[in-house]
Each structure stands twice: as C-alpha cells, then as structure tokens.
VEXKE-901350 format. One record per residue: residue in three letters; residue number from 1; x, y, z of N, C-alpha, C in turn; chain. Coordinates in pm, 1 decimal. Atoms other than C-alpha are relative to their C-alpha. Layout:
<pts>
<pt resn="ALA" resi="NUM" n_xx="X" n_yy="Y" n_zz="Z" ca_xx="X" ca_yy="Y" ca_zz="Z" c_xx="X" c_yy="Y" c_zz="Z" chain="A"/>
...
</pts>
This chain:
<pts>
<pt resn="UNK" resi="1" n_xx="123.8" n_yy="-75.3" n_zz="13.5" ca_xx="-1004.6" ca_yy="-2266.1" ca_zz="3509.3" c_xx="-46.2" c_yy="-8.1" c_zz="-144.9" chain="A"/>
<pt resn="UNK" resi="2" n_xx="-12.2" n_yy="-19.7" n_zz="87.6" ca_xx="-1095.5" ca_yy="-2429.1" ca_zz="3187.5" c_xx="-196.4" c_yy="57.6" c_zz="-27.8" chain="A"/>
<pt resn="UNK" resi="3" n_xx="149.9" n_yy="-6.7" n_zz="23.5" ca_xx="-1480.2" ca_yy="-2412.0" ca_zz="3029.6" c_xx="-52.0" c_yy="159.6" c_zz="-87.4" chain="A"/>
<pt resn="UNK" resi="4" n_xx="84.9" n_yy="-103.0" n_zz="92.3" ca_xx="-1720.2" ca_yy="-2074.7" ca_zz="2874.1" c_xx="123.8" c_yy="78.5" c_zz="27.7" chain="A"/>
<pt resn="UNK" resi="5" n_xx="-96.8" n_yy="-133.8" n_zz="24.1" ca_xx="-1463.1" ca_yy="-1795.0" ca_zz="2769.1" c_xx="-109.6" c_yy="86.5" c_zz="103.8" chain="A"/>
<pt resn="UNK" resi="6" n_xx="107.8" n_yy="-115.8" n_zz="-63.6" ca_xx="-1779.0" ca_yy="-1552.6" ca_zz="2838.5" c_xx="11.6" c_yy="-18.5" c_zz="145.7" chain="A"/>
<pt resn="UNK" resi="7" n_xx="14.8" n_yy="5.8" n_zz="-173.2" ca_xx="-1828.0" ca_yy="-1694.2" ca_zz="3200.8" c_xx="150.6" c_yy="44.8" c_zz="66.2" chain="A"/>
<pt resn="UNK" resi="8" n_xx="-120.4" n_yy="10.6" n_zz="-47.7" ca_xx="-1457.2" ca_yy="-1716.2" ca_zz="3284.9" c_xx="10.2" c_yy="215.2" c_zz="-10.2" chain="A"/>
<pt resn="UNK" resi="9" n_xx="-33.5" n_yy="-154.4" n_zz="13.5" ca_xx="-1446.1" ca_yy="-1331.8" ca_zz="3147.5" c_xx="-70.9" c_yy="79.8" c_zz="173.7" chain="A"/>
<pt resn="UNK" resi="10" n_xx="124.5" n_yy="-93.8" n_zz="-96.4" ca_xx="-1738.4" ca_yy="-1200.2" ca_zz="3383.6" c_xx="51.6" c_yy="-59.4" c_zz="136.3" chain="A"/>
<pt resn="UNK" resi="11" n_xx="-23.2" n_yy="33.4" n_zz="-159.2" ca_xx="-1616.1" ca_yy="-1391.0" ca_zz="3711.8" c_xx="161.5" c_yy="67.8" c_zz="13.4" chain="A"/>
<pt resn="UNK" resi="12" n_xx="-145.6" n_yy="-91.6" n_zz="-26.7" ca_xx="-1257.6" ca_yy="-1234.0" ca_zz="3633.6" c_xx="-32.5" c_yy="188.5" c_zz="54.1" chain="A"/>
<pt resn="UNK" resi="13" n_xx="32.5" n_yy="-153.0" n_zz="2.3" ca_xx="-1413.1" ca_yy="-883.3" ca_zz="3583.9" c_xx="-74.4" c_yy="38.1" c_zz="174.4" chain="A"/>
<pt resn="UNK" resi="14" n_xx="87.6" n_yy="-43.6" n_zz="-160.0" ca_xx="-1646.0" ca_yy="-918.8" ca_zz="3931.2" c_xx="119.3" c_yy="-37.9" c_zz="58.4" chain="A"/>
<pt resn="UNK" resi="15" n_xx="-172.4" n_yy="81.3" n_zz="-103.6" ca_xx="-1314.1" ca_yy="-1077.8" ca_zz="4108.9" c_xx="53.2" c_yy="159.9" c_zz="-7.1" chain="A"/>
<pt resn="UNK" resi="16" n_xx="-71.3" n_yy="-147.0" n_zz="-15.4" ca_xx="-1141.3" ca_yy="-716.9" ca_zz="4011.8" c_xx="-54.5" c_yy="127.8" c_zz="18.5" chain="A"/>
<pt resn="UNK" resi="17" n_xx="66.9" n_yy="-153.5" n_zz="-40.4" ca_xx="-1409.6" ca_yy="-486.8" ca_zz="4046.4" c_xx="-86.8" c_yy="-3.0" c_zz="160.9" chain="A"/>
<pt resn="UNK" resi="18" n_xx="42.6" n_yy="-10.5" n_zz="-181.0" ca_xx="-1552.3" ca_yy="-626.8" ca_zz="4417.8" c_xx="100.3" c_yy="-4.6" c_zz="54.2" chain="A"/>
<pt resn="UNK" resi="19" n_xx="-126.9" n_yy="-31.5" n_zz="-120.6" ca_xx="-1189.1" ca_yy="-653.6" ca_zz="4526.1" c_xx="50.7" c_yy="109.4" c_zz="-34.1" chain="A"/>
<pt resn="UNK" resi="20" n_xx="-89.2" n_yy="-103.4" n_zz="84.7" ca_xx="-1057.5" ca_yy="-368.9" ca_zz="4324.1" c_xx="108.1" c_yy="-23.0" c_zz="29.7" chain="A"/>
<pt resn="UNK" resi="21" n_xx="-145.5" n_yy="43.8" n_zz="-35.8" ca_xx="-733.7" ca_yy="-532.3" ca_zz="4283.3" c_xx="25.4" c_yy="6.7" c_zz="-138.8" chain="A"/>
<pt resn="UNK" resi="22" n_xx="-119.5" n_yy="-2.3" n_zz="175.3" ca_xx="-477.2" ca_yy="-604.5" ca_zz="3927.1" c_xx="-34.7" c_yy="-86.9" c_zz="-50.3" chain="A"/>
<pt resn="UNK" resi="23" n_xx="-21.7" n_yy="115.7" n_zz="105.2" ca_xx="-484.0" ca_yy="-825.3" ca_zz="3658.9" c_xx="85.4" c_yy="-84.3" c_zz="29.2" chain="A"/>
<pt resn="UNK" resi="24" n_xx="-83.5" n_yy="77.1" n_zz="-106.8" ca_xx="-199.5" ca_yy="-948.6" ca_zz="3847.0" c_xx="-26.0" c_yy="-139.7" c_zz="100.0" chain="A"/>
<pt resn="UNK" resi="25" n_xx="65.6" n_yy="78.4" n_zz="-118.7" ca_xx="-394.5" ca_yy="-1062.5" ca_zz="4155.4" c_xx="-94.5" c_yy="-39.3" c_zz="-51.5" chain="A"/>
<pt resn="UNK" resi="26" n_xx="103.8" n_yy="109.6" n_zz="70.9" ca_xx="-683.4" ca_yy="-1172.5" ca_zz="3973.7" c_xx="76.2" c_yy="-162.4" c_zz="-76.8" chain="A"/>
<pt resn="UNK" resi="27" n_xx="-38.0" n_yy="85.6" n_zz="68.3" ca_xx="-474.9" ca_yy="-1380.5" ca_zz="3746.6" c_xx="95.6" c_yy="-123.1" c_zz="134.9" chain="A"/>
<pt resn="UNK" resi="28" n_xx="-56.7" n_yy="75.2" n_zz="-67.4" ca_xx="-301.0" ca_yy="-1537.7" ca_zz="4049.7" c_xx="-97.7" c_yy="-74.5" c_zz="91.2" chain="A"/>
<pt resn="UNK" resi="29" n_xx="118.7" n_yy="58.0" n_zz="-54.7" ca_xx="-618.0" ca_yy="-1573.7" ca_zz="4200.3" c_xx="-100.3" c_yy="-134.5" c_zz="-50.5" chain="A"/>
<pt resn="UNK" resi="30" n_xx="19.8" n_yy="94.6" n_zz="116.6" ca_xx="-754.8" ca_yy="-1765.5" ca_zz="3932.5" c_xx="72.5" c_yy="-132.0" c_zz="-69.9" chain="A"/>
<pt resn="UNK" resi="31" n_xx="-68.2" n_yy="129.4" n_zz="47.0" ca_xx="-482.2" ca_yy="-1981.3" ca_zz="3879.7" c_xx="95.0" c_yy="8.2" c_zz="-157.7" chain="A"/>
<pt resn="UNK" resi="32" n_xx="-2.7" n_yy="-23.2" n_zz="177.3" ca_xx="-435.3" ca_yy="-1835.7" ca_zz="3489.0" c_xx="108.4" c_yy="106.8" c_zz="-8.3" chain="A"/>
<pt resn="UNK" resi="33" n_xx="-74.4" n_yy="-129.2" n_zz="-32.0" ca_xx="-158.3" ca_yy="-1551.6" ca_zz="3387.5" c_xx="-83.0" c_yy="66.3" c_zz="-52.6" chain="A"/>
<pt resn="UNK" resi="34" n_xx="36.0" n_yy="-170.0" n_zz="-37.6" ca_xx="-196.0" ca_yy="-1192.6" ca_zz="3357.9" c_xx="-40.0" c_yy="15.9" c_zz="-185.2" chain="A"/>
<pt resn="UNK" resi="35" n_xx="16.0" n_yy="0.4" n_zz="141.3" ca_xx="-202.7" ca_yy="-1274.3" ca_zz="2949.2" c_xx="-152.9" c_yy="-70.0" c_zz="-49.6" chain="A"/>
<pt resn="UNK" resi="36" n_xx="127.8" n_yy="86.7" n_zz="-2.0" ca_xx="-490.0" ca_yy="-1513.5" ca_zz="2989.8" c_xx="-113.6" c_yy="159.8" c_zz="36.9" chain="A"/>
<pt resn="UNK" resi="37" n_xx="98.0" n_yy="-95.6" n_zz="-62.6" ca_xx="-669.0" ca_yy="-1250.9" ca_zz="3184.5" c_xx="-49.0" c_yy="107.8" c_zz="-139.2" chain="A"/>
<pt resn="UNK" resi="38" n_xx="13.0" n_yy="-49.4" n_zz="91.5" ca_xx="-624.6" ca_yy="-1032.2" ca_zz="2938.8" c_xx="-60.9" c_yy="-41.0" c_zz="-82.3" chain="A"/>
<pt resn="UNK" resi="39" n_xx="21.7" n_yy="42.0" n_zz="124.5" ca_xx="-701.4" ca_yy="-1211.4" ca_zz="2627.1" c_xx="-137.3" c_yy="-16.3" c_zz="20.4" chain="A"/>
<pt resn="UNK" resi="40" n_xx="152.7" n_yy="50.0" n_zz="-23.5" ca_xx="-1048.5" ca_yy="-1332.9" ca_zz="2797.8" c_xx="-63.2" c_yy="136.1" c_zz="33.1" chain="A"/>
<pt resn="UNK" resi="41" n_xx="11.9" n_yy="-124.7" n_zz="-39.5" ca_xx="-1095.7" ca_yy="-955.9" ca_zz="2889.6" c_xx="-59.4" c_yy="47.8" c_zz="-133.6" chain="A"/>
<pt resn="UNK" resi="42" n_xx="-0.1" n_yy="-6.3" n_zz="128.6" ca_xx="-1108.4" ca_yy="-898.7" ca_zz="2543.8" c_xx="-76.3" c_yy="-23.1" c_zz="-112.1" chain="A"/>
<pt resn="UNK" resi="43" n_xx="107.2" n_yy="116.8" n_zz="61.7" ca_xx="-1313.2" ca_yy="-1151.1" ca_zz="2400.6" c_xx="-115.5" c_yy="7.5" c_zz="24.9" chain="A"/>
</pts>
C-alpha cells in the first residue's frame, strides 16, 4: 500500500470509522502493521 501518506492516512481512518474496528484489523486489512497505521495516523 505504497504512494500519498495523506491518502493512505484518510482511507485507513474511513476503513476504521465505517467498520468501527482496531488498528489491528485495519492494519491487517491493509496489508501494513499496526506501527505503520499508526505513524500515517499521525502525519
């Protein structure tokens, strides 16, 4: 999931707030870990 930080952030954030699921399951969802998630969370 490489490409825009920004984009990658905002499709993580809608991924966990229309499923309301974890950083966990997003990040497994995504392909990326739970540190990635984070860090782009962030940014």
């Amino acid at each position: 999931m490489k490409g825009n930080i920004e984009e990658r952030a905002c499709n993580l954030a809608l991924y966990i707030i229309e499923n309301r699921t974890t950083v966990r399951a997003a990040a497994r969802q995504f392909g990326i870990s739970k540190s990635t998630v984070h860090t782009d969370m962030i940014k």
